[in-house]
C-alpha positions as CSV (number, residue, x, y, z in Angstrom):
1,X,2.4,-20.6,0.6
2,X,4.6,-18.4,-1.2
3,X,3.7,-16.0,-4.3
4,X,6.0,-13.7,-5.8
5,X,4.0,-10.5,-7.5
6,X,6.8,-8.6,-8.5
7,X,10.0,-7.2,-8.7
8,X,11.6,-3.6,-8.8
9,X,15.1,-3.0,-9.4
10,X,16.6,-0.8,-6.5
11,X,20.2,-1.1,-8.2
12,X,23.1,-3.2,-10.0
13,X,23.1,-5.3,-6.5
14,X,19.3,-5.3,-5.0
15,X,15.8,-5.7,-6.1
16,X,12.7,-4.8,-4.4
17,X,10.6,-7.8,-3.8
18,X,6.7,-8.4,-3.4
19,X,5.2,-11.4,-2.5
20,X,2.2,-13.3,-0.8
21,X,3.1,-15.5,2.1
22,X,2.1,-17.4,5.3
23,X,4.7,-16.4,8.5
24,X,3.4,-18.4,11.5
25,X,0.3,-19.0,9.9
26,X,-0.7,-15.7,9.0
27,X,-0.9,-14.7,5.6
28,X,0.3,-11.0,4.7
29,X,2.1,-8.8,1.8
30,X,5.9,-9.0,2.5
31,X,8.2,-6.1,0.7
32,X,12.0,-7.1,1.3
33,X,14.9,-6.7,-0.4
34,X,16.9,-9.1,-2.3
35,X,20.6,-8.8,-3.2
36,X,22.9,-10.5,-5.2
37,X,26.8,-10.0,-5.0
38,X,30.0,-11.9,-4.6
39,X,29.5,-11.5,-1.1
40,X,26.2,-12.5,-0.1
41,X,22.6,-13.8,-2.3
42,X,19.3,-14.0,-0.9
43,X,16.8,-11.8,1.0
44,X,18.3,-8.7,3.6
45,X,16.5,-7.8,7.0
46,X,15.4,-4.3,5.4
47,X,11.8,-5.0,4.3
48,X,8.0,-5.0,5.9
49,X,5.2,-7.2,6.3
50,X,1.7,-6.1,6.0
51,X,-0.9,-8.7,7.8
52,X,-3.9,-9.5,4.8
53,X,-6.4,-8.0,7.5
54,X,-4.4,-4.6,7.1
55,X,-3.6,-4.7,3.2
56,X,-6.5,-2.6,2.2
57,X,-6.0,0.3,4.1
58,X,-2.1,-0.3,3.4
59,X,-3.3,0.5,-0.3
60,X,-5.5,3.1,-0.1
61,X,-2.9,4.8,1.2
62,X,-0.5,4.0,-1.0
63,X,-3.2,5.3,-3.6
64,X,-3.3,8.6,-2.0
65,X,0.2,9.7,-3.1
66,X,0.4,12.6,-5.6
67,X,2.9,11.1,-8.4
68,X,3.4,14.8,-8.9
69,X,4.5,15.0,-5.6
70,X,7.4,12.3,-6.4
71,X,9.7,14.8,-7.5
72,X,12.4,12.8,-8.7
73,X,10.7,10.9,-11.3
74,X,11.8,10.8,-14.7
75,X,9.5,12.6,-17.4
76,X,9.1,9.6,-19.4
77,X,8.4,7.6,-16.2
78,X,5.4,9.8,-15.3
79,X,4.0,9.7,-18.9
80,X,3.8,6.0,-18.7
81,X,1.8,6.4,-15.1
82,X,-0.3,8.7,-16.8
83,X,-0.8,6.4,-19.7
84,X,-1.5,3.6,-17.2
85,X,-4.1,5.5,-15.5
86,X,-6.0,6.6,-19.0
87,X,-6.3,2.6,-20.0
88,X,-7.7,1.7,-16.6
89,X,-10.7,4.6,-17.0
């Protein structure tokens, strides 16, 4: 069982990708990246796997960073988190 939930694009070359799986019968989150060049297409070794029994506490702490804290984010980008967060109240 495979199920893609999304993709972020890291740069011209490689996207972030989330997805549900089974790996040796377990089933778990998987974040890996994907690149596409002239060289090579398909998934890299750089990535994670969080087992389904440990994806809760994977998001809550996730949930505890400070988007202010995320420095680097453009102004426009942290408006549309902040907008986010006002339709989900």
């Amino acid at each position: 069982m495979e199920k893609d939930i999304g993709k972020i694009k890291k740069n011209e070359t490689t996207e972030i990708v989330v997805r549900i799986d089974d790996f040796s019968g377990k089933t778990g989150v998987t974040i890996r990246e994907f690149v596409t060049s002239d060289r090579y297409t398909g998934f890299t070794k750089a990535g994670t796997r969080i087992p389904a029994d440990k994806f809760l506490e994977f998001r809550e702490l996730v949930n505890t960073i400070n988007i202010e804290d995320l420095s680097n984010l453009k102004t426009e980008s942290k408006e549309e988190i902040k907008e986010e967060k006002e339709t989900a109240n």
